[in-house]
N, C-alpha and C positions, 0 to 999 in steps of 0.2 A: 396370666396370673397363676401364679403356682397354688395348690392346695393346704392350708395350711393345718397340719392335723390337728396341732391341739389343740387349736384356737378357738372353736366351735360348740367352747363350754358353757353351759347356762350359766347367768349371773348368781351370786352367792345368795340365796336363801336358806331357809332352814332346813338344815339336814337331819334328814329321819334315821335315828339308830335303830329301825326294824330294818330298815331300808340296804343301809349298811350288814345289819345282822345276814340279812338275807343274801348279800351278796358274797358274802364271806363265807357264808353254806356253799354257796354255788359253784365256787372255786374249788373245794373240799370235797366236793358230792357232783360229780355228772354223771350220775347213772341215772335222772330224770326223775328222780321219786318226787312228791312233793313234800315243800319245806315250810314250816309255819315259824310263826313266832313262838316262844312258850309262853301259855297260858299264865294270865297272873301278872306278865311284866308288865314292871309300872312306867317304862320307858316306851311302851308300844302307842301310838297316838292313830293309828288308823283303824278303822272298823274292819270287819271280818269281810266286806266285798270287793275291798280293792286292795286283800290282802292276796286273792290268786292272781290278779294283775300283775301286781308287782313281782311275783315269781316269775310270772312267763315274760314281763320285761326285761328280769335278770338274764332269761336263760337266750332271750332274742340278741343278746349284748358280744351273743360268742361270733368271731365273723370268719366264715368259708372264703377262702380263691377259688373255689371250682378248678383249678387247673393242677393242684397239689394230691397226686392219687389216694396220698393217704388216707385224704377227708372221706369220710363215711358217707353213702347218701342216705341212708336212711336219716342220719342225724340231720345233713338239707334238709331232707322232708317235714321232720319235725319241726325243725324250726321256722320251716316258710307257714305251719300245720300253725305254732301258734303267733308269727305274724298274721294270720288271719284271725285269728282270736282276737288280737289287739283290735283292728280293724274292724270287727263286727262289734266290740264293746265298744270302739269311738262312735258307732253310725248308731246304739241305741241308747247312747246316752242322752238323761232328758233331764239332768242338773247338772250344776256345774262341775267342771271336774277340780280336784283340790290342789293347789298348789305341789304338795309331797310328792303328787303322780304325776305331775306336768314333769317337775326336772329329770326323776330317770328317763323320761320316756323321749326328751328330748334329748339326753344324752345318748341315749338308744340310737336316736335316728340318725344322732351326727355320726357314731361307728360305723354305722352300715353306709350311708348315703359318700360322707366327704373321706375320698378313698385317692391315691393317685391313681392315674390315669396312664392306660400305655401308648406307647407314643403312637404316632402313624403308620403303621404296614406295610403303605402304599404310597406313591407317587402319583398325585393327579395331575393329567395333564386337562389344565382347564379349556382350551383352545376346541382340543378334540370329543367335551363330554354331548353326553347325547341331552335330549330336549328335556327327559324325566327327568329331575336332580338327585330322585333320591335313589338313583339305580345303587349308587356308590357307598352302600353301610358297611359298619360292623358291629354286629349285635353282640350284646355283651354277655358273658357268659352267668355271671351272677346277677341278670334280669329278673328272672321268677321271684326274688327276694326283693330287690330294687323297686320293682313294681309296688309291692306289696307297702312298702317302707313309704315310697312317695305319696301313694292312698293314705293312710296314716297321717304323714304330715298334712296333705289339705285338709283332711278331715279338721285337725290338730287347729290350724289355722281359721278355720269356719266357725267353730265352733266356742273357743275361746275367745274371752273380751280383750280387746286389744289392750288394755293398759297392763293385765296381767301379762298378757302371753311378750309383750316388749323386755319384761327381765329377761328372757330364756331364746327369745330369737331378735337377737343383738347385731351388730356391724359383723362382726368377726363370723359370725353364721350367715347372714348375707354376702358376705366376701366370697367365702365356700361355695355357696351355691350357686354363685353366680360363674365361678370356674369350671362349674359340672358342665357348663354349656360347651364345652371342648372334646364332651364326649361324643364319640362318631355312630352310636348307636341312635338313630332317628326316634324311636319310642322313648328314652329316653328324655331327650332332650323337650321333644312333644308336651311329655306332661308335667318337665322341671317346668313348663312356660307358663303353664297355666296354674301352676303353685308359687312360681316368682311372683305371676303377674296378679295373683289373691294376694299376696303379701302385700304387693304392692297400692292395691286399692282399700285395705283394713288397715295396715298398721303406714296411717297419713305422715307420723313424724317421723317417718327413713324414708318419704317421696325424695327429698333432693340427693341424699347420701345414694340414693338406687340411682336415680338417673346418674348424677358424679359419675358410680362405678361402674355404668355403662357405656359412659362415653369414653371412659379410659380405656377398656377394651376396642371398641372400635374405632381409636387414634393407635392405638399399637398394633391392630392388625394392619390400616389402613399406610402408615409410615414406617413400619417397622419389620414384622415375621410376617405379612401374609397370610398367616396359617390358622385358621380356627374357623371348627364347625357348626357355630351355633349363631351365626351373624345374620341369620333369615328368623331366627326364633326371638333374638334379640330385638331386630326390627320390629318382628310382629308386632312384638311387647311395647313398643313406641310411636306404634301406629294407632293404636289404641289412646295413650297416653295423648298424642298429641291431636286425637280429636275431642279432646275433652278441653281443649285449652280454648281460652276465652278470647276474645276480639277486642281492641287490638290484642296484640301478641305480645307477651315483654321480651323485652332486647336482650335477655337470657336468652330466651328459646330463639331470635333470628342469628343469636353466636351459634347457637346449638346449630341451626341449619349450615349458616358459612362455614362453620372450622369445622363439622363432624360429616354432618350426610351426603354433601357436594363432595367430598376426598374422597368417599365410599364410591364414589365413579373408578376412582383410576386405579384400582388393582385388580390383575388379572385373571382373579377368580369370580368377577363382578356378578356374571351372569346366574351363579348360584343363588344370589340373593336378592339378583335387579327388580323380582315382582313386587318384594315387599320393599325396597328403597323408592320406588316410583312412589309408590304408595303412600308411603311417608311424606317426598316433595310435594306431589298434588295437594295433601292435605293443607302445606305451609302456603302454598299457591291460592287455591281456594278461599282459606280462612283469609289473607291479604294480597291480591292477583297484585299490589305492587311489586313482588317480590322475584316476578316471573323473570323480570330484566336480570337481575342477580343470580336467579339458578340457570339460566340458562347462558349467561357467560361463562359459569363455572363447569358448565359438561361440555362445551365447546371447550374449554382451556385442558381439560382433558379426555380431549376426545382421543381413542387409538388410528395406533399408523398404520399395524399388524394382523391386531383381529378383527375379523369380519363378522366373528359371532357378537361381538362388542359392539360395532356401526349400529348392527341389524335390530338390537334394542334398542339404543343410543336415539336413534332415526324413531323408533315407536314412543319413544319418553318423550323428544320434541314434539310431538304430533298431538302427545296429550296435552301437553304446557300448553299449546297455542290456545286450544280451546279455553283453556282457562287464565290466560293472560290477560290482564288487563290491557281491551282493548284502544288505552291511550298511548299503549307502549307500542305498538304496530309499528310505527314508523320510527323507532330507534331499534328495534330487535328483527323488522322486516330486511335488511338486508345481511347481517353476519348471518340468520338461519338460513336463506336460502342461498347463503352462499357455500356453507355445509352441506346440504342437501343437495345443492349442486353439484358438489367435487362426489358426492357420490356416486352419482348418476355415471358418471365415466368409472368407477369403481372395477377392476378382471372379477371380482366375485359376482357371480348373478343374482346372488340372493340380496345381498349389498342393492346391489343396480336396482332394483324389480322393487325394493322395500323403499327405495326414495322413489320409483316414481309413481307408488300408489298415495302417496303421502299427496298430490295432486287431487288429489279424491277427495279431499276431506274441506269442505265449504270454507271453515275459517283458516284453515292456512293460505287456498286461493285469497281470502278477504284482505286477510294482510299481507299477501306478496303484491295485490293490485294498488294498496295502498302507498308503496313507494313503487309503481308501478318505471318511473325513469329510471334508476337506480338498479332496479331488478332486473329489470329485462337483459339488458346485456352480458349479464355476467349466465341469467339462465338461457338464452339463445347460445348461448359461443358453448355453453357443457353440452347440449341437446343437439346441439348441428356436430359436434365433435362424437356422439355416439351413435348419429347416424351415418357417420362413416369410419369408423374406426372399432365399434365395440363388436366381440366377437362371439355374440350370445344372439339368435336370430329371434326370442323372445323378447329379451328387452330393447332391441331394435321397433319391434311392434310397438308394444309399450309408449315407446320414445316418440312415435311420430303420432300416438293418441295426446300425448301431452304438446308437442309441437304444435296439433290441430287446435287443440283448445285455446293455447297460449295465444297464434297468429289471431284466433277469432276475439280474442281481448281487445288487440290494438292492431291491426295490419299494418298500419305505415309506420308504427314505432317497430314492428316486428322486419320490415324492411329496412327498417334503419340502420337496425345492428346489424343485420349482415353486411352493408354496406362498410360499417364499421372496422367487423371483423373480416371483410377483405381489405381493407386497409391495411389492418395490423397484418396480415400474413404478408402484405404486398412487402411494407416497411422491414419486416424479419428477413426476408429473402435477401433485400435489398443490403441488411447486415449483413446478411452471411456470404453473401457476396464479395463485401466490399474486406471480411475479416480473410475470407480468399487471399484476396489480390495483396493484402498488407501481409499474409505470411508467404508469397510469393516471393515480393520484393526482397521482404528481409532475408529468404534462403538465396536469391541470386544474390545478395548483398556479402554474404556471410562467405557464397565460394568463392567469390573475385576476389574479397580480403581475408581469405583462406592462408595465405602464400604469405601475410606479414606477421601470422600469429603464431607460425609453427615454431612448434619448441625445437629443439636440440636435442639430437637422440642419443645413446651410446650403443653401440652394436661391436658384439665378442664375434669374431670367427674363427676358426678354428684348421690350421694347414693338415688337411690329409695325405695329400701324394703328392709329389715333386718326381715329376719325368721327362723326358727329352722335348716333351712334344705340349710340354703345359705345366700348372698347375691346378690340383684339386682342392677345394677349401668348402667347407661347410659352418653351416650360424651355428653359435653358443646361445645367442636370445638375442632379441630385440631387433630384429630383420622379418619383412612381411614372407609370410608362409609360401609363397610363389616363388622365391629365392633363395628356397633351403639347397643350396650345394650349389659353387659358384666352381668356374672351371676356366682357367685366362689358358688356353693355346699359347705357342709361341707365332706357328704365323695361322692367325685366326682371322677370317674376316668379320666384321662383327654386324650387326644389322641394321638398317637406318635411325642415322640420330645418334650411335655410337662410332667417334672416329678411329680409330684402331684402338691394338689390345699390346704393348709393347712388350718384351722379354723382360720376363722376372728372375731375379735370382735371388735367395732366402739364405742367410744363414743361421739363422733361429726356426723353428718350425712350430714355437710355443705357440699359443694363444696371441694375437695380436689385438687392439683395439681399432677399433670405426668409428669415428666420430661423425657427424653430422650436422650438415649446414645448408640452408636452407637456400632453392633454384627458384628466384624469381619468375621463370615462364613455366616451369613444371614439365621441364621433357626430358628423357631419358637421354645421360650421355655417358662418354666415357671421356676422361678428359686425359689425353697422351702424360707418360711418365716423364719425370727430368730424365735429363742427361746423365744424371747416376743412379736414377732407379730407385730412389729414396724414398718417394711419395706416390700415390696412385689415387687417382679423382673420380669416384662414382659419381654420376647423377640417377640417381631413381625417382620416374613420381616429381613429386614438387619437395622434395629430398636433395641434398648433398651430403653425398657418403665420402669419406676421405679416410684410407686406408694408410695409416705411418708403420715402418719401422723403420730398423737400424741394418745398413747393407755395409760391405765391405767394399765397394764399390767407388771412384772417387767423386766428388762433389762437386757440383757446379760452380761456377765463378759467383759469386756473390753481383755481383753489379747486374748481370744475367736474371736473377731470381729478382731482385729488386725493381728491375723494369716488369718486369711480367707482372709482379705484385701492383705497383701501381695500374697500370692499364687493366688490370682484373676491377682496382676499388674506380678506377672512372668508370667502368662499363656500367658497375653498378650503381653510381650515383649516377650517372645518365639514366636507365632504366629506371629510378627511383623519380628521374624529375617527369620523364614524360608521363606518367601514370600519375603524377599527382593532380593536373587540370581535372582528370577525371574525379575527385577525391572532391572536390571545389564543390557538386550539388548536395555532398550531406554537411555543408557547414551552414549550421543556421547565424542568418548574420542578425544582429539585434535592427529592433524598430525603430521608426521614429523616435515616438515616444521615451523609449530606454535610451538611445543615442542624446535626447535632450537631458535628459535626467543624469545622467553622465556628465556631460559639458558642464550644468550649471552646479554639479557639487566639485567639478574642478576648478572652476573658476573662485568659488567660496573658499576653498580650501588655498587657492594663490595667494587672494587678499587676503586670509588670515595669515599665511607665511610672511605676507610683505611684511605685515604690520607688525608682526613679532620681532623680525627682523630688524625694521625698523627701531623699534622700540629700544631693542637689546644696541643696536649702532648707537644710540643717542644716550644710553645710560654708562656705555665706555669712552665716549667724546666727555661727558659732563667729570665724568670721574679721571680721564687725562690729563684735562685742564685744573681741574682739582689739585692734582698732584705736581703738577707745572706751576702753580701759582706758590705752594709752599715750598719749592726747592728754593733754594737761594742763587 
């Protein structure tokens, strides 16, 4: 909530032309002299004693930054000199005070008090704060005055009857003041609490507009910035409030619980504030223990994944709820808590581990974990056997086998049971992971065998380097495996097993040629003999067919020649393709029974409907033939 300055003006009464008078000196005159009315005016309506009031109200109206060197301190001095005047004429007052002096004075205080606020300094990381909360202030420089100004207003507030003092501390002044709560100065905020929280038990008809404006702050921190310092002061102030509330509770105040102080869980600054929000739930628990079921789905729904300073409260807030739950609720909230509290227990943090399992200790959470004792047990055997062999803290080890002890002497043979259990369930996991082995096994020797039918088509650039008596030199442009970079064909070359000779080459281009590639059913290295004119040349690499074209000067085969060799290449290959197919035969899944019937009998449906159509349509060009045979002449 932003601050709004001018808003925090008294309601319109009657305005005092001394009041005025004097403030129009004051602007005119700050050399401090004192300034009266003249004697005689028939416009003056105040007596002579609260005619120096009014001067040192005027003169408390002037407002210091403290941070602007210019400001004089002596003039601070002064004027904190007669904000004490103010203050010690509220504390002996023993009539009432007059309406003329209530508005300046209330305007006074809205100058000094509703001020912006500067922003954060700092970055807190809430994860890492230490246990004090209030290590983290910043005390504010125009305190000494602030003080003095919020003294003044209780007084102000005590002391006045509320029907007056409600023209002059209005909505728009409560709005203000409730924004001051943003201030990171802890004194501050300290005794805005207990001046909110007067207002709020004297002036009875702004009770629901104060709550309103509290809960709106704590849904915009809680869904929105996160960021604001006075959510522990705030609560105070509601903690109070809602122990004044009556039995039953109206369905105001259990909205108030669901949609406002349950959300106060899950932002992660929680822990600055979690003493007085327990605080708060206990109270709504107590006054109606039905309620337990509902706050305690709502802090398990947000429970953290992250912090472990979060758990370690989290864990101490359950522990109080049980005690105060209604114990007919046991046996619907007996197994989601201890199945929280279990996952804790295996928790790496030790502090975590060590705070669920003293949570053991406490009578009535054993009451209600024995009370769905079938239920419970399994889920707390398999976390407790899992941290006696896995956690890696030799304390909460200890720990672990106190609570083990206690648990087995509950039930021994249902404490038997589960582990029986839970050697089952480890037996059946193995036996998955096992069995997801052997199924990714299959499917990689599956994937090499039919490796060989799925290979794409490459294009591979080489590149002719040297052309000499005794060879050719050639090296890859791309797309050739890295072990083959510079290829070298001899003229009389022996070549190595699996390749049949290397025949003479002769080039009359020496550009860039292309390689195309086609793919070798058995995957062996060959070379496969030039034609007769030197035209073509046949790599096998790998499960690769590399085929080398250019254009030679050289003469040409006989066509009939190339045309047998062609064929006897594609029969080779569709033989190789048929005897490899029987193998192919056990990944066909062939259909069932079942589907083989269901099959049959929608083709048989679908026959007799064709006959019939058929039929139908034969009988309506017979009837129409004769039709037209009977009207010929």
């Amino acid at each position: 909530m932003g601050v709004l300055r001018n808003s925090p003006k008294a309601s319109p009464r009657k305005n005092s032309t001394t009041l005025q008078h004097l403030f129009d000196l004051e602007a005119k005159n700050s050399n401090g002299t004192k300034i009266y009315s003249p004697k005689g005016s028939n416009q003056c309506i105040f007596q002579s004693e609260y005619e120096e009031i009014l001067y040192i109200i005027s003169h408390c109206c002037c407002i210091f930054t403290f941070t602007d060197p210019s400001e004089s301190p002596s003039e601070q001095d002064l004027k904190r000199l007669k904000l004490f005047q103010i203050l010690s004429f509220m504390k002996k007052l023993k009539k009432p005070l007059p309406e003329e002096v209530i508005h300046p004075l209330v305007s006074m205080l809205s100058a000094n008090l509703f001020r912006p606020l500067p922003p954060s300094a700092k970055q807190i990381v809430f994860c890492e704060l230490p246990e004090d909360e209030d290590l983290v202030t910043t005390p504010s420089p125009a305190w000494p005055h602030l003080q003095v100004a919020y003294d003044i207003l209780l007084r102000l507030v005590l002391n006045i009857d509320p029907k007056i003092l409600r023209g002059y501390v209005d909505e728009p002044f409560l709005v203000n003041l409730l924004s001051l709560f943003q201030s990171e100065d802890p004194r501050e905020r300290d005794i805005l609490k207990n001046v909110y929280h007067r207002i709020y038990s004297k002036l009875t008809f702004y009770r629901a507009f104060m709550r309103k404006s509290m809960n709106d702050v704590f849904l915009h921190y809680a869904f929105e910035s996160e960021k604001h310092s006075g959510i522990g002061e705030l609560l105070e102030i509601w903690g109070s409030i809602i122990n004044g509330f009556t039995v039953p509770l109206k369905e105001e105040h259990k909205l108030f619980l669901m949609r406002v102080l349950i959300p106060l869980h899950k932002p992660k600054g929680m822990q600055l504030y979690h003493r007085q929000l327990a605080y708060c739930v206990n109270q709504f628990v107590q006054k109606e223990p039905m309620l337990g079921g509902t706050v305690v789905r709502g802090i398990l729904k947000y429970w953290p994944a992250t912090n472990c300073q979060k758990e370690v409260l989290l864990v101490g807030e359950l522990e109080e709820l049980v005690e105060n739950i209604d114990p007919d609720h046991y046996r619907k909230l007996a197994l989601p808590i201890c199945t929280q509290i279990s996952r804790c227990l295996n928790s790496l943090n030790s502090q975590v581990a060590e705070r669920a399992l003293y949570v053991w200790n406490n009578e009535h959470f054993v009451k209600m974990a024995s009370s769905m004792m079938e239920e419970v047990f399994p889920v707390v055997v398999e976390y407790v056997e899992k941290n006696l062999k896995w956690h890696w803290s030799t304390n909460v080890k200890q720990l672990t086998e106190t609570v083990k002890t206690m648990i087995e002497e509950m039930d021994p043979n249902l404490y038997d049971k589960c582990l029986e259990e839970i050697a089952h369930k480890e037996y059946l996991a193995g036996q998955e992971d096992i069995k997801r082995k052997e199924n990714w096994e299959r499917l990689e020797l599956a994937a090499a065998k039919n490796h060989q039918f799925f290979q794409p088509q490459k294009s591979i650039r080489i590149k002719i380097d040297k052309v000499t008596n005794t060879g050719v030199t050639m090296s890859i442009v791309s797309g050739f495996p890295k072990q083959f970079k510079g290829l070298v064909c001899p003229r009389n070359y022996e070549p190595p097993s699996g390749i049949q000779r290397c025949n003479e080459v002769k080039f009359s281009d020496y550009s860039a040629v292309q390689l195309d590639t086609r793919r070798n059913p058995r995957g062996r290295i060959q070379y496969v003999p030039a034609k007769r004119s030197c035209d073509k040349h046949v790599l096998y690499v790998g499960r690769g067919h590399y085929q080398l074209s250019h254009e030679d000067d050289l003469p040409q085969e006989p066509f009939w020649l190339s045309f047998i060799e062609d064929v006897i290449r594609a029969l080779k290959s569709l033989f190789v393709f048929l005897v490899e197919q029987p193998s192919q035969l056990k990944y066909i899944e062939w259909p069932g029974f079942q589907s083989t019937l269901r099959t049959a009998m929608l083709t048989l449906v679908l026959v007799a409907l064709l006959i019939v159509a058929l039929s139908s349509i034969d009988s309506v060009l017979c009837y129409v033939l004769a039709l037209l045979l009977r009207r010929t002449p």
